[in-house]
C-alpha atoms as an extended CHARMM CRD file, in Angstrom:
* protein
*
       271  EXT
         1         1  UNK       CA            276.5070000000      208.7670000000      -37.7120000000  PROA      1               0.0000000000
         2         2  UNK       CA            279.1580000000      211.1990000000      -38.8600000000  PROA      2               0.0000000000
         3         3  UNK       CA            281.7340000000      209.7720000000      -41.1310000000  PROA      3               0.0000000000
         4         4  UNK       CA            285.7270000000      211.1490000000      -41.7320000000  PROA      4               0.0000000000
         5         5  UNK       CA            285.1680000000      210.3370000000      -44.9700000000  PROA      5               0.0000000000
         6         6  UNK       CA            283.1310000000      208.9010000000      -47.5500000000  PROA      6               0.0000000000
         7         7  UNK       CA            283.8370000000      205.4270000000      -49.0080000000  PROA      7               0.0000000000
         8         8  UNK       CA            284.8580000000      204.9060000000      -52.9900000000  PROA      8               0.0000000000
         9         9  UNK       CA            285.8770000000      208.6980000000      -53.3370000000  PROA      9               0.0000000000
        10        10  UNK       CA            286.9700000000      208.1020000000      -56.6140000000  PROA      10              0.0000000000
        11        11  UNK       CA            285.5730000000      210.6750000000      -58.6980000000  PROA      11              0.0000000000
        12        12  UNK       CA            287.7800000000      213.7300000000      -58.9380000000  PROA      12              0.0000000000
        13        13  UNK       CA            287.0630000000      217.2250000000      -60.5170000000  PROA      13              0.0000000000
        14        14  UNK       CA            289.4320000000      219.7920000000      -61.3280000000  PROA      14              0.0000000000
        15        15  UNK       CA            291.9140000000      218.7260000000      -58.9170000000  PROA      15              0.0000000000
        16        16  UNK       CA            293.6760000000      215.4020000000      -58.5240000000  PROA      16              0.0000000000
        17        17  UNK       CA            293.0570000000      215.0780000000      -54.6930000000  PROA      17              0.0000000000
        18        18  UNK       CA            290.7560000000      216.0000000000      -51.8660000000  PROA      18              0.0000000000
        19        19  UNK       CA            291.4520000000      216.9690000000      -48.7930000000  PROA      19              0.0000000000
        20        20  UNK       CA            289.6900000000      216.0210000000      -45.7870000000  PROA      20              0.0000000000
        21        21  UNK       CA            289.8310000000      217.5580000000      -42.2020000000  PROA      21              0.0000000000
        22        22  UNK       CA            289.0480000000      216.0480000000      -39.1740000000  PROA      22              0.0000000000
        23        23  UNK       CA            288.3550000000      217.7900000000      -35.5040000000  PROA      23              0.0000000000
        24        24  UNK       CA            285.8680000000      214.7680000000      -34.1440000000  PROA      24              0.0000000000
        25        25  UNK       CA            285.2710000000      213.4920000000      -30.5380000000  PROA      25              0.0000000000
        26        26  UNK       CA            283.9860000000      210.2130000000      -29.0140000000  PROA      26              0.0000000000
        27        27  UNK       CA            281.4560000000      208.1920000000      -31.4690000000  PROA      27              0.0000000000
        28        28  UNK       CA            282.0650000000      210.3740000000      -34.7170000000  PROA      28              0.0000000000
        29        29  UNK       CA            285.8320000000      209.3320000000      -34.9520000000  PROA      29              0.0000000000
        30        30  UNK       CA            284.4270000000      206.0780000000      -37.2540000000  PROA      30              0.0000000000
        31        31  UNK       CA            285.0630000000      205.3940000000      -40.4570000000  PROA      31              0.0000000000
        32        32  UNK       CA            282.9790000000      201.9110000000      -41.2060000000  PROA      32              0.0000000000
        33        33  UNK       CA            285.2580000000      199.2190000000      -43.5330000000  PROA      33              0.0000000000
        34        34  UNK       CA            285.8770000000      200.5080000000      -47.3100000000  PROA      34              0.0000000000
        35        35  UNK       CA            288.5970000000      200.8230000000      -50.0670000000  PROA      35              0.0000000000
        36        36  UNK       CA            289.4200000000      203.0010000000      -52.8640000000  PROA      36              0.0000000000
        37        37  UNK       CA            291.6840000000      202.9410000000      -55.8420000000  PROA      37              0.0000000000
        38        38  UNK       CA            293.3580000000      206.2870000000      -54.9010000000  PROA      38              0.0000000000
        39        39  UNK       CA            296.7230000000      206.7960000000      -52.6830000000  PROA      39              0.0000000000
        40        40  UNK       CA            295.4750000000      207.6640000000      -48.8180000000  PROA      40              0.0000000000
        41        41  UNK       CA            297.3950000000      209.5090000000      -46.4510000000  PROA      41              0.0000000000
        42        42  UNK       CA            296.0670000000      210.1980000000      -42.7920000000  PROA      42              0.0000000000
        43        43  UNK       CA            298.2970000000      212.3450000000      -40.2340000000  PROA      43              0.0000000000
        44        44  UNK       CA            296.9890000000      212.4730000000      -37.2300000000  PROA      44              0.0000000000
        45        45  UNK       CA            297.8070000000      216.3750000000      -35.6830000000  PROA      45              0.0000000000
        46        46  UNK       CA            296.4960000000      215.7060000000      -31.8280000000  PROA      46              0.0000000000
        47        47  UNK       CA            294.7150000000      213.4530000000      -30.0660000000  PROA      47              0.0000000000
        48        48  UNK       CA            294.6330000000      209.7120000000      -30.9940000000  PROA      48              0.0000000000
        49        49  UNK       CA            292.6620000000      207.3010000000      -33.2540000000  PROA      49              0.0000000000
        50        50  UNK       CA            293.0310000000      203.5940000000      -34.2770000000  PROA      50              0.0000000000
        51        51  UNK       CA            293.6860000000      202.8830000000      -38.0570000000  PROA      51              0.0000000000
        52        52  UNK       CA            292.9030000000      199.6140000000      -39.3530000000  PROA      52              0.0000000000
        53        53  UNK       CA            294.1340000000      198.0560000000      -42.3500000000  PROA      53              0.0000000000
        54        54  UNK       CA            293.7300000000      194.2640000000      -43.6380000000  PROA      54              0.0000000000
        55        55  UNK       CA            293.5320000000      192.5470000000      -39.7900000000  PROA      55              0.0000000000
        56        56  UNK       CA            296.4990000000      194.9500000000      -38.6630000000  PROA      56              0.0000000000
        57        57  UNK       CA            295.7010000000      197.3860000000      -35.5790000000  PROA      57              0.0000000000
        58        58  UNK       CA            297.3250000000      200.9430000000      -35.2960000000  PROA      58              0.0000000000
        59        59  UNK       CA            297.1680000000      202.7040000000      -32.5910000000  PROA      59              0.0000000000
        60        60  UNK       CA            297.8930000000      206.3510000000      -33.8570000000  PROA      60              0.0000000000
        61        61  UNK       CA            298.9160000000      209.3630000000      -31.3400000000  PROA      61              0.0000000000
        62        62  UNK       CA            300.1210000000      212.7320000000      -31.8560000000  PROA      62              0.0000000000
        63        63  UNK       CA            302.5710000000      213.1220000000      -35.4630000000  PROA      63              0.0000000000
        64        64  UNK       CA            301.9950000000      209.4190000000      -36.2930000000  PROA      64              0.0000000000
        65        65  UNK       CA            300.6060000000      208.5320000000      -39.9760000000  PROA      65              0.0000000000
        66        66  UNK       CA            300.1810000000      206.0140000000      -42.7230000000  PROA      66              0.0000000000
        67        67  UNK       CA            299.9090000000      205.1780000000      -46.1020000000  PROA      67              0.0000000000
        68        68  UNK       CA            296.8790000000      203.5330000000      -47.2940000000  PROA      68              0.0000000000
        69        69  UNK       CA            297.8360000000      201.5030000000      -50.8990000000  PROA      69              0.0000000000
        70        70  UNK       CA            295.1650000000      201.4990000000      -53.9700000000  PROA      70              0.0000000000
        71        71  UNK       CA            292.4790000000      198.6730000000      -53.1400000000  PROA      71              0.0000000000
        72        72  UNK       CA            293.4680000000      198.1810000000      -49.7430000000  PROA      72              0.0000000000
        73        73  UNK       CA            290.3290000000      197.7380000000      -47.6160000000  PROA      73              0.0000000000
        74        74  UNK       CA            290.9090000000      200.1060000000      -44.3460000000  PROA      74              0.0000000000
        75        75  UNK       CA            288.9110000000      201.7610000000      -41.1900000000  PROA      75              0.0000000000
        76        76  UNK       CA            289.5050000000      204.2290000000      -38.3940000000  PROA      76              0.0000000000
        77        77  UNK       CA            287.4650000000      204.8410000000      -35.2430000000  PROA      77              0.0000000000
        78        78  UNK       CA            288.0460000000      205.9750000000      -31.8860000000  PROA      78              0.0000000000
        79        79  UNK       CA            290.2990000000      204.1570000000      -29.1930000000  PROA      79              0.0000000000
        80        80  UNK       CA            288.2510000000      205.3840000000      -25.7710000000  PROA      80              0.0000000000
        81        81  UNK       CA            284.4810000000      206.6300000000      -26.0720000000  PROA      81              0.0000000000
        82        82  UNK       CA            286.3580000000      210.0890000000      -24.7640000000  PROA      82              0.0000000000
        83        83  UNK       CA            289.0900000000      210.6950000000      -27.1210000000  PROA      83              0.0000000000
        84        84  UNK       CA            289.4230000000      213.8150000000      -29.7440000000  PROA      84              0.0000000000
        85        85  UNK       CA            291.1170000000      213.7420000000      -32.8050000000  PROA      85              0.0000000000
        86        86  UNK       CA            292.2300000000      216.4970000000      -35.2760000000  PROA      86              0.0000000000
        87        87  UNK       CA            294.0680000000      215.4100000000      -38.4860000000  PROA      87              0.0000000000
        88        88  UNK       CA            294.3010000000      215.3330000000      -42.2380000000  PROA      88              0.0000000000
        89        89  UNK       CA            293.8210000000      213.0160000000      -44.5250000000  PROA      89              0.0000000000
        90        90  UNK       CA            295.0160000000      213.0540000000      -48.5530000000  PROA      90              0.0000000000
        91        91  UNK       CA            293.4300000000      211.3610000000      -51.0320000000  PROA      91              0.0000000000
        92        92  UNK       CA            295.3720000000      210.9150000000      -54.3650000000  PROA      92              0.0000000000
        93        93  UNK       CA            294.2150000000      210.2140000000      -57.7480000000  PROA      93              0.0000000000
        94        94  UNK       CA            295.6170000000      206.6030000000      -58.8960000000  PROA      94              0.0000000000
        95        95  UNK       CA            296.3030000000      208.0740000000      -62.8420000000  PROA      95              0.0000000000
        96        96  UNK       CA            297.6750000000      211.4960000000      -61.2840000000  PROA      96              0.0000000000
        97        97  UNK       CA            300.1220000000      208.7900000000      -58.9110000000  PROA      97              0.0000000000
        98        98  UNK       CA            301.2480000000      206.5070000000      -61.7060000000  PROA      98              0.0000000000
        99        99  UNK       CA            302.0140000000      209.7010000000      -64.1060000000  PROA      99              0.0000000000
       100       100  UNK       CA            304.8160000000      211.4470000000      -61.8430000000  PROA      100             0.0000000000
       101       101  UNK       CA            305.7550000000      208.2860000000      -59.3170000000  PROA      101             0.0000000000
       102       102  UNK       CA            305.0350000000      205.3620000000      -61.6410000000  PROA      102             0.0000000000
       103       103  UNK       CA            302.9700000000      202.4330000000      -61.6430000000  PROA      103             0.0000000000
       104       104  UNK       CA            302.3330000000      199.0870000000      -59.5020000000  PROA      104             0.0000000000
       105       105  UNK       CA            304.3430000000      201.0040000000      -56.4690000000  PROA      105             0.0000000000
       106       106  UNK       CA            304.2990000000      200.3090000000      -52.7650000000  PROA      106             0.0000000000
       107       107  UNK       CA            304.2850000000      202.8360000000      -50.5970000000  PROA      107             0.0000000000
       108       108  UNK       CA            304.8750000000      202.9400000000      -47.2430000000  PROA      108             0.0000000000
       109       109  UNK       CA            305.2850000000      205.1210000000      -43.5440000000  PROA      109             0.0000000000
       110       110  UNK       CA            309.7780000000      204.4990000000      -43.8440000000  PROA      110             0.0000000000
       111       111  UNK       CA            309.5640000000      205.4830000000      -39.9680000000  PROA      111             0.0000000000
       112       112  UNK       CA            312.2480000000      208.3690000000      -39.8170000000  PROA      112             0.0000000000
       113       113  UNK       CA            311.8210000000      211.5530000000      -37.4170000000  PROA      113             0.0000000000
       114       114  UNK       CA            312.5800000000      214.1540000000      -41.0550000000  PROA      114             0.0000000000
       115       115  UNK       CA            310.0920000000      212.4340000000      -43.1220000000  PROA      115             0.0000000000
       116       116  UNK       CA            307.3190000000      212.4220000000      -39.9910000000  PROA      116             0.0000000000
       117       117  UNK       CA            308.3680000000      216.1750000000      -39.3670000000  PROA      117             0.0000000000
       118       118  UNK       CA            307.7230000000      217.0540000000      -42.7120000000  PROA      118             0.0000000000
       119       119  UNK       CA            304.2360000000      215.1650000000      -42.9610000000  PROA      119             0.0000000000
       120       120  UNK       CA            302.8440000000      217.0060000000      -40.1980000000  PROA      120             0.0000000000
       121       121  UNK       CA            303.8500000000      219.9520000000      -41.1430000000  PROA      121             0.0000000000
       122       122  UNK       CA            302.3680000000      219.7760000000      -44.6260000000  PROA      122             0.0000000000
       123       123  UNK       CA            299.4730000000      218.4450000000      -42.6560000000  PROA      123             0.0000000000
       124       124  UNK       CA            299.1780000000      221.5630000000      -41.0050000000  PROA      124             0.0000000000
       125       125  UNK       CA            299.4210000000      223.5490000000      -43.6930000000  PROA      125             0.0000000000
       126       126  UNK       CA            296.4850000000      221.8770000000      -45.4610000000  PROA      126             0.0000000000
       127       127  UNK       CA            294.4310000000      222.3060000000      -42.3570000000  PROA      127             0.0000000000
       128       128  UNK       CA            294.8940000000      225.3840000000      -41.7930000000  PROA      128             0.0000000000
       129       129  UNK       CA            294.2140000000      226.0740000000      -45.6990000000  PROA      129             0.0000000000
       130       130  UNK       CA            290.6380000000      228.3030000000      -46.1000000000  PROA      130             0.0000000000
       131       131  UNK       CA            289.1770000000      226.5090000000      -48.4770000000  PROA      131             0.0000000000
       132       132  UNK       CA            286.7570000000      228.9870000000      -49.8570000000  PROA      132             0.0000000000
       133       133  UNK       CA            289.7560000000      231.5160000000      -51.0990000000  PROA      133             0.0000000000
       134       134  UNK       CA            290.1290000000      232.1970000000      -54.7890000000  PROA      134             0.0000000000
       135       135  UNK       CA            293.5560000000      230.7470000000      -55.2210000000  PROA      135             0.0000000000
       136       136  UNK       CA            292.7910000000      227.3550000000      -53.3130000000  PROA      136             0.0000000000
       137       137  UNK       CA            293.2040000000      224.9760000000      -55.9900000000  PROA      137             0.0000000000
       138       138  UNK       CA            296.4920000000      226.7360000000      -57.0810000000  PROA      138             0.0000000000
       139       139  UNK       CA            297.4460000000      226.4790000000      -53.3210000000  PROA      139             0.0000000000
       140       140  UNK       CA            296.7300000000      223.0130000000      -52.7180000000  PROA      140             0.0000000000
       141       141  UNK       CA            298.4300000000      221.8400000000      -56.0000000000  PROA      141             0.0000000000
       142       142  UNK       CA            301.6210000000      223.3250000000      -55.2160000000  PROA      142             0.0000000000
       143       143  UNK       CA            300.8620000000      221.4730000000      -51.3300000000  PROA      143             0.0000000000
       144       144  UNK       CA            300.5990000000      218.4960000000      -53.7480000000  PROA      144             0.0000000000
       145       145  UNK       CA            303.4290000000      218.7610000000      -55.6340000000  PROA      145             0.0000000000
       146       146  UNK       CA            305.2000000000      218.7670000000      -52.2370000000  PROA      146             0.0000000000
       147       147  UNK       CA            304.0060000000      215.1400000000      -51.0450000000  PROA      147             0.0000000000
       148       148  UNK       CA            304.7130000000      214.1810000000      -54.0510000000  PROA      148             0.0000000000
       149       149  UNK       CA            308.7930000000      215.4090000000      -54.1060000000  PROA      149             0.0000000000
       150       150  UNK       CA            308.3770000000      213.9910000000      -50.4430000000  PROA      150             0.0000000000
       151       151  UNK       CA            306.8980000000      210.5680000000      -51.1290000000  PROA      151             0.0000000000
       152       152  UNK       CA            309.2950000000      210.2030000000      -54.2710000000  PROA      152             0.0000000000
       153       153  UNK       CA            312.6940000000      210.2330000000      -51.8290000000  PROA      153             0.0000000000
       154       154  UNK       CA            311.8980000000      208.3140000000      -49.2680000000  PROA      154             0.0000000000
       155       155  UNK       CA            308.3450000000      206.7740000000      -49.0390000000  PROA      155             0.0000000000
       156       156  UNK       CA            308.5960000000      203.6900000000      -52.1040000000  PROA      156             0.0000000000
       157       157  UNK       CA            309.5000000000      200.6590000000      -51.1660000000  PROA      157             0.0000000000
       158       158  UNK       CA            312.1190000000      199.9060000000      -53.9200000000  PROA      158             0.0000000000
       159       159  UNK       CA            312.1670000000      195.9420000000      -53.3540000000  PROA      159             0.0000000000
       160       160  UNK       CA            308.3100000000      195.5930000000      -53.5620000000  PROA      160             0.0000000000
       161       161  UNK       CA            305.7550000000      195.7330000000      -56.1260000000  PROA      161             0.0000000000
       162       162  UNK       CA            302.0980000000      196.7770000000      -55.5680000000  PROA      162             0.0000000000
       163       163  UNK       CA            299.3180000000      194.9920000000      -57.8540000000  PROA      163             0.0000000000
       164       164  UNK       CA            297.0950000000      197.7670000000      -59.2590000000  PROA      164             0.0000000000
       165       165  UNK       CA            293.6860000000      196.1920000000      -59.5910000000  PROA      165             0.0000000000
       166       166  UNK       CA            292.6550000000      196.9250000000      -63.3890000000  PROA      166             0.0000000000
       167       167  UNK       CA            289.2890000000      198.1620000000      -63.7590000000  PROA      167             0.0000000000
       168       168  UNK       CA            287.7950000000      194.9880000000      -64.5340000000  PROA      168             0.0000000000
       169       169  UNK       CA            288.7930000000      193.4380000000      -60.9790000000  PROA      169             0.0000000000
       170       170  UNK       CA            287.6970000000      196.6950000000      -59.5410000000  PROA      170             0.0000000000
       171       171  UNK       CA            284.4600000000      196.0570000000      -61.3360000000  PROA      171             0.0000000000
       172       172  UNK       CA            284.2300000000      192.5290000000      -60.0700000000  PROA      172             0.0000000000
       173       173  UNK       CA            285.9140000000      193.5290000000      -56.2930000000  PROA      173             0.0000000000
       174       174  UNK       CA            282.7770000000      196.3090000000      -56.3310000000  PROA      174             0.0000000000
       175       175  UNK       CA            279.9910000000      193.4690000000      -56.9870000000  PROA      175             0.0000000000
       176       176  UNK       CA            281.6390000000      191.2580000000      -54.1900000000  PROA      176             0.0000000000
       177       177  UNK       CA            281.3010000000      194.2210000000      -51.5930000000  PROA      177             0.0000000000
       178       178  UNK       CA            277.7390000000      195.1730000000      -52.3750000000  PROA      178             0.0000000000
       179       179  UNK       CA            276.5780000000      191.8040000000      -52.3210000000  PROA      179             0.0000000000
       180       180  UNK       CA            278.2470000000      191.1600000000      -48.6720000000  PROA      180             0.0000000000
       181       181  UNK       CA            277.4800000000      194.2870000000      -47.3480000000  PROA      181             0.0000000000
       182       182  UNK       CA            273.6630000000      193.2250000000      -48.3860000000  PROA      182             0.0000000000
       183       183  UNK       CA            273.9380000000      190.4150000000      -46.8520000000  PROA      183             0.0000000000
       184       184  UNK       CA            276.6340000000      190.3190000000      -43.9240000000  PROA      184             0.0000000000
       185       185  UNK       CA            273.2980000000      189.7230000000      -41.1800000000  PROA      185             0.0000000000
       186       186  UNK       CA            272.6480000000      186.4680000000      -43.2290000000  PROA      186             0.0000000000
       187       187  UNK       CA            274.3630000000      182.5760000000      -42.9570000000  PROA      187             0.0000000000
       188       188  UNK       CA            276.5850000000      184.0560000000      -45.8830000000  PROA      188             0.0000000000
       189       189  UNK       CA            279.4380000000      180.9290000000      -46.6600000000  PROA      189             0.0000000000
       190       190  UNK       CA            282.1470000000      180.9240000000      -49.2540000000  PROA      190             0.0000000000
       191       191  UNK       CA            280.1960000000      178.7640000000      -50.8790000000  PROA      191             0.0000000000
       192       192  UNK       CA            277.2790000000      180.2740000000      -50.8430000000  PROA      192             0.0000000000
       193       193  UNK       CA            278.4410000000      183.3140000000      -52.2600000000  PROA      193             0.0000000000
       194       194  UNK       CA            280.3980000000      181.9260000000      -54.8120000000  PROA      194             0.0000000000
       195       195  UNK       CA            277.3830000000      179.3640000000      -56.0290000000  PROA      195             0.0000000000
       196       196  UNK       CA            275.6950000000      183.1290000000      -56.4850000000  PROA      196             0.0000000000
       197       197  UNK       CA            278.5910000000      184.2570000000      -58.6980000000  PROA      197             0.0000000000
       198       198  UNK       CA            278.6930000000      181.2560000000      -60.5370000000  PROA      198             0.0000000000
       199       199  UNK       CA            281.6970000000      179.8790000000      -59.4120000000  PROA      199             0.0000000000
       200       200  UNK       CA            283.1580000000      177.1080000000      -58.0490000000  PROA      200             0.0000000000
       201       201  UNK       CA            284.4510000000      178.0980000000      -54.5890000000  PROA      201             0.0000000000
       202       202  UNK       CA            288.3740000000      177.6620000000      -54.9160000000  PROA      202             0.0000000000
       203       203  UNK       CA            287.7530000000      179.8620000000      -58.2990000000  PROA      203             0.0000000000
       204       204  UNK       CA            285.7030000000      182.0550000000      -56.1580000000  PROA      204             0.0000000000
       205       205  UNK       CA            288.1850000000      182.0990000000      -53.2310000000  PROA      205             0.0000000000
       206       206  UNK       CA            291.3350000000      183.2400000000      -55.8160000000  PROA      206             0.0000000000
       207       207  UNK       CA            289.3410000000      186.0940000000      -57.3300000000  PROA      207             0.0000000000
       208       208  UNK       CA            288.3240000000      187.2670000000      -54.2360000000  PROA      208             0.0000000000
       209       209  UNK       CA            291.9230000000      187.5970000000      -52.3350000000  PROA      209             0.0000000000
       210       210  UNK       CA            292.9950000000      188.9490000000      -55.9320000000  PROA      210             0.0000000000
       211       211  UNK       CA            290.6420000000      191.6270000000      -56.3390000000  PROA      211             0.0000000000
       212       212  UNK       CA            290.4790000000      192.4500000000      -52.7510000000  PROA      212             0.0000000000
       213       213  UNK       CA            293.7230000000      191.6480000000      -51.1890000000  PROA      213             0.0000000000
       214       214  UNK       CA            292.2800000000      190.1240000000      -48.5830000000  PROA      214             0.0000000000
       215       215  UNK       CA            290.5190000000      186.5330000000      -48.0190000000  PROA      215             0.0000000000
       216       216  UNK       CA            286.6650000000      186.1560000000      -48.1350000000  PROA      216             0.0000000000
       217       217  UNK       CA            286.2550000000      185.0760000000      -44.5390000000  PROA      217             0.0000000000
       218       218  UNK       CA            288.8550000000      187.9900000000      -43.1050000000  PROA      218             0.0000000000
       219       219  UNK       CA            286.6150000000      190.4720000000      -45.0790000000  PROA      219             0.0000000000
       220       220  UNK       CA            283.3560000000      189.1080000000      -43.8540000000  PROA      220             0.0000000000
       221       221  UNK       CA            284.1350000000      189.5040000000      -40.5900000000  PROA      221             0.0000000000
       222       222  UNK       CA            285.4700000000      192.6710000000      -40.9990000000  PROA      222             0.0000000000
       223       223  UNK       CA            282.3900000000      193.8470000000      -42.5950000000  PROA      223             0.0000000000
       224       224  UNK       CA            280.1440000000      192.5810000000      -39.9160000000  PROA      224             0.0000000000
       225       225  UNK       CA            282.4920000000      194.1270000000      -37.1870000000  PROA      225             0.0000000000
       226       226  UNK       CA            282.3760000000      197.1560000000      -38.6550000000  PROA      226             0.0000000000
       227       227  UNK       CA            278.6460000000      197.1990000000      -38.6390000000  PROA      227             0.0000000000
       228       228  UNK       CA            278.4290000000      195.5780000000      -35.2640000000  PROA      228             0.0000000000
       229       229  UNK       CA            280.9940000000      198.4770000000      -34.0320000000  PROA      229             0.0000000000
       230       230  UNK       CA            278.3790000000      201.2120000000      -35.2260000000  PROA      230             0.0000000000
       231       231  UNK       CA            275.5780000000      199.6160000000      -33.4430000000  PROA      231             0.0000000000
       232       232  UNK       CA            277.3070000000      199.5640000000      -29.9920000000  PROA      232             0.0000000000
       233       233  UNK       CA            278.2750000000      203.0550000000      -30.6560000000  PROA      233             0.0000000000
       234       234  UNK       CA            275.0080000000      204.2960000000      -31.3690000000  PROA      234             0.0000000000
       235       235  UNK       CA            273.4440000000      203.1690000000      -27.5440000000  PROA      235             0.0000000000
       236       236  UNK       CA            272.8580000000      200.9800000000      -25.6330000000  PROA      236             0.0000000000
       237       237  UNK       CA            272.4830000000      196.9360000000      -26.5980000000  PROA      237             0.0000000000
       238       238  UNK       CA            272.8310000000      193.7850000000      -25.7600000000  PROA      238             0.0000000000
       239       239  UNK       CA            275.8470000000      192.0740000000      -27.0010000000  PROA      239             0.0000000000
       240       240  UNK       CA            274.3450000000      188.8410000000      -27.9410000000  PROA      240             0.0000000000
       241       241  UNK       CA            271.2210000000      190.3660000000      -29.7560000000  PROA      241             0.0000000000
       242       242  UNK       CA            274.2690000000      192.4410000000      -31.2290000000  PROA      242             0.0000000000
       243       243  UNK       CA            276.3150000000      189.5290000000      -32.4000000000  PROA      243             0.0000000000
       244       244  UNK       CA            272.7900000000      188.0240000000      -33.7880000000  PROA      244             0.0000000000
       245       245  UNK       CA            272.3390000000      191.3830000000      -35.9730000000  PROA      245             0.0000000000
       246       246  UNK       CA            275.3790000000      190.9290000000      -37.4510000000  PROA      246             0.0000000000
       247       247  UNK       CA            275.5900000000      187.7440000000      -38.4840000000  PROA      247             0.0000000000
       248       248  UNK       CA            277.4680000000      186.0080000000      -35.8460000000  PROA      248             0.0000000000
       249       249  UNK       CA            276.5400000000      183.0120000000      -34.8040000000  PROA      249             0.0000000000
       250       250  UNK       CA            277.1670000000      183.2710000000      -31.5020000000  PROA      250             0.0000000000
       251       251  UNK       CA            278.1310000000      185.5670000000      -28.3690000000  PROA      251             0.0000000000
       252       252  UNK       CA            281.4160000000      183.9020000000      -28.1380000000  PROA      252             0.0000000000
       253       253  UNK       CA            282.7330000000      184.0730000000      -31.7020000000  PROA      253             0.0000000000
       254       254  UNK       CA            281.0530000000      187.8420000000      -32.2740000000  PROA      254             0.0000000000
       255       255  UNK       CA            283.7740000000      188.6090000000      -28.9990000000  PROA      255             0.0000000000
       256       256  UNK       CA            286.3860000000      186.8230000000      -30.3590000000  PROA      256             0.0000000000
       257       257  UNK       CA            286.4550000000      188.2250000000      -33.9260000000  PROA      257             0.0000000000
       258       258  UNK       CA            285.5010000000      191.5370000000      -32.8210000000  PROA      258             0.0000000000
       259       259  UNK       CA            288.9640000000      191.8540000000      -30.4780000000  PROA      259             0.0000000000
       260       260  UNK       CA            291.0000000000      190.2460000000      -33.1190000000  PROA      260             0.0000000000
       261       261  UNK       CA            290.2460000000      193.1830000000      -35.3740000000  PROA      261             0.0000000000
       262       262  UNK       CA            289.6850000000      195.9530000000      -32.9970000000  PROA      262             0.0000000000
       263       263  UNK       CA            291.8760000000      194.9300000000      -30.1470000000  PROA      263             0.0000000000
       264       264  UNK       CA            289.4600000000      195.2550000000      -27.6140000000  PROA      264             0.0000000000
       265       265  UNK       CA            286.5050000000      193.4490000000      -26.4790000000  PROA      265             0.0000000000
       266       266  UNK       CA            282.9030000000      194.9090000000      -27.3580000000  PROA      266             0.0000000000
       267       267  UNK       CA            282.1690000000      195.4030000000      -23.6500000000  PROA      267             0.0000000000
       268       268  UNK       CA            285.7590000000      197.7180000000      -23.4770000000  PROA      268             0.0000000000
       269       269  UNK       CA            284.4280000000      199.3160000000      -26.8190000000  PROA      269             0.0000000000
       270       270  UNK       CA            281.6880000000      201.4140000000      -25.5400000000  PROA      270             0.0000000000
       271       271  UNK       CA            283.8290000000      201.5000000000      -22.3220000000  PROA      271             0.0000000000
């Protein structure tokens, strides 16, 4: 299935950031559960998508946009099986952020009409940047440099302070992750998981919401929602041998969880 985006884009070359452009309909507007230690931005330019973050739904029309914080696990998909989206999203080196901006910031959509105006128009301007010209990089910097002046003014939250997860919780956040994402379709507990680890579960429990922001259970689910989402987007199937697949352990909870996080019921998913 296509993606927006791939997950852990970390690794930068010459440049500090990477752009990615999006023109997707129906199924392809999904981007399964993952984090990164880089600054997101996502703009949508027309049509509609829904942005997840943490257990917080976002239902994202025309101009609207949001700021994704280091570490903070996120996903996108579709809103109706027949929607289009076109948009931009701006990924951010961490180091690059903390050199100009500063470190252990928050940053965050402020909400007013000049600051959306000028988002979507620098959104437009990277989309409609050609990519394969010889003075790209130069371009896009100086596009960069404008976010940045942007983001600066108006777009840190001043009474808030954001914990940047050293490389060593990143490291330990990264193990966590594989090992659900391994085994989401299995009777995974806090316990169990932790007793893998070697650690005792309340241990276990604080690391986890430290280096991931979010608790174990919230990011279980999340995972196997995710997964679950992709599977009723790829055809047809039956929602309990769904919620089975996924690790749920029944039809009821698999509904329940699923339009807690996506704020629709599996049957109104796939419409």
């Amino acid at each position: 299935m296509p993606r927006l985006y791939e997950s852990y884009n970390d690794v930068f070359s010459l440049l500090p950031v990477k752009i990615y452009k999006h023109d997707l309909t129906g199924s392809c507007i999904n981007v399964p559960l993952h984090w990164h230690r880089s600054l997101e931005i996502t703009v949508t330019l027309t049509g509609c998508i829904r942005f997840n973050t943490g257990t917080n739904n976002f239902d994202f029309g025309e101009s609207d946009w949001i700021f994704v914080n280091s570490g903070e696990p996120h996903s996108c998909r579709y809103i109706n099986p027949t929607d289009h989206f076109s948009g931009v999203s701006v990924v951010i080196s961490l180091p690059f952020i903390e050199k100009w901006l500063g470190k252990n910031l928050f940053f965050y959509n402020p909400e007013l009409p000049d600051v959306t105006s000028r988002i979507k128009e620098i959104a437009s301007e990277l989309f409609s940047v050609d990519t394969e010209a010889p003075d790209c990089q130069l371009l896009l910097m100086s596009i960069l440099f404008k976010i940045l002046h942007l983001v600066k003014a108006h777009c840190i939250r001043s009474d808030a302070k954001y914990h940047i997860s050293s490389e060593q919780e990143m490291h330990t956040a990264i193990q966590f992750t594989d090992y659900i994402e391994r085994h989401y379709k299995e009777d995974v507990t806090l316990g169990s998981v932790a007793k893998h680890f070697q650690y005792s579960a309340s241990y276990f429990s604080r690391l986890f919401k430290a280096s991931l922001g979010v608790n174990f259970h919230s990011y279980l689910n999340f995972v196997r929602v995710s997964h679950a989402a992709e599977q009723l987007a790829s055809g047809p199937v039956n929602l309990t041998e769904c919620a089975f697949h996924n690790g749920f352990p029944n039809t009821k909870s698999f509904i329940a969880t699923f339009k807690k996080l996506y704020g629709c019921t599996p049957s109104n998913f796939i419409g």
